[in-house]
N, C-alpha and C positions, 0 to 999 in steps of 0.2 A: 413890755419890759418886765423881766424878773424883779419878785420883791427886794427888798433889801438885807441887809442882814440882820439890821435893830429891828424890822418890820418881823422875819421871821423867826428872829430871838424871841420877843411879846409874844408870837403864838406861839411855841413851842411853852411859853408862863403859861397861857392861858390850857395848851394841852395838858402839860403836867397836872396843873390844878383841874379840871376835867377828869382825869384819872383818876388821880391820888386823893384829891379832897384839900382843903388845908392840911398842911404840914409844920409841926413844932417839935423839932426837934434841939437837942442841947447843941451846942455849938463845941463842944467838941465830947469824944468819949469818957463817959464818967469814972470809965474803968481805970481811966489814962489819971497818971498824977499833973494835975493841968498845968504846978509851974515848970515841971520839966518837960512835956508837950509843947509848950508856950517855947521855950529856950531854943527846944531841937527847930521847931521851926523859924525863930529868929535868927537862929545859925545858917539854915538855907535861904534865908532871905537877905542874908548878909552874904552869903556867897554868891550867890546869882548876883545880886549890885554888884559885886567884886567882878565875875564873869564877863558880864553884857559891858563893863569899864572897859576893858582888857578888850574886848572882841570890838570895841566903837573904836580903839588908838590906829594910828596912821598905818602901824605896822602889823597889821593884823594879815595875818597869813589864810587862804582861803584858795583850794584847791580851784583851778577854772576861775578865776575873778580876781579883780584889779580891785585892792582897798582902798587905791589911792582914790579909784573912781565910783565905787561903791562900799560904803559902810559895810564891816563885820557883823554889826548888830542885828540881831532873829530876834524872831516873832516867839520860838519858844522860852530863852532868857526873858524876856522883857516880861511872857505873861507868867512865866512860874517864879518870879522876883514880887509881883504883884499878890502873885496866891499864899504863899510865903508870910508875906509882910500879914494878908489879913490873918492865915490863920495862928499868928504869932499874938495880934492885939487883943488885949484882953477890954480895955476900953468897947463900950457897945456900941457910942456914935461913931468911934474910932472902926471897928471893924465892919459895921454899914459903908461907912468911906472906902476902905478898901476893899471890899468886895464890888462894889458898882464900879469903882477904877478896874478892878480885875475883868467885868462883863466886859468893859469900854474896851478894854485892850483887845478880850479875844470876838469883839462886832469887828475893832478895825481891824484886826487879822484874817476875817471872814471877809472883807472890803477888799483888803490887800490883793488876796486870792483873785478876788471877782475881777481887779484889775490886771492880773497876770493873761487874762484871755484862756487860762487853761479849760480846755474843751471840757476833763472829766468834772472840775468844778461848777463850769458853768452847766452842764446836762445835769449834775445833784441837783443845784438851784432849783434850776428849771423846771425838774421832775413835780 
């Protein structure tokens, strides 16, 4: 059985740190004026929640697919509403939080896949 995806999320930690060494960097660019960085991305994290609303309603239109019998809502809303949200909080415990919601999201999305039986997915894994 292929690893997981949280199994092969941790190694790829443990690659990066392997390579790189520890990493400290600022949490965001210093160059950037951080409370309007902070705003623009509160603006797309307020839109993608607004989006991923809109794409979960009954009426959600979807070219090849029945909404009534499958949800609008994607896997790319849901994690760029999460990446959004962290890089908007300026709070530290607050952006530790949403950054591990944002991994969580894109493990299950890497699950999701696994579950689709797609061939070219599961041969990456597998590799």
């Amino acid at each position: 059985m292929a690893p997981s995806p949280t199994t092969l999320a941790l190694a790829e930690v443990q690659a990066e740190r392997a390579r790189w060494g520890e990493q400290n960097h600022p949490d965001l660019d210093p160059h950037d004026i951080d409370a309007v960085t902070r705003h623009q991305y509160a603006f797309r994290a307020q839109r993608w929640k607004e989006f991923n609303a809109q794409r979960a309603e009954t009426g959600c239109e979807v070219k090849n697919r029945n909404p009534a019998a499958v949800p609008c809502t994607a896997w790319d809303g849901i994690l760029l509403e999460e990446v959004y949200e962290a890089l908007a909080e300026e709070d530290p415990v607050k952006l530790r939080d949403e950054l591990i919601q944002a991994a969580a999201v894109a493990i299950a999305w890497a699950e999701a896949i696994d579950r689709r039986g797609n061939d070219a997915a599961v041969e990456a894994r597998d590799a």
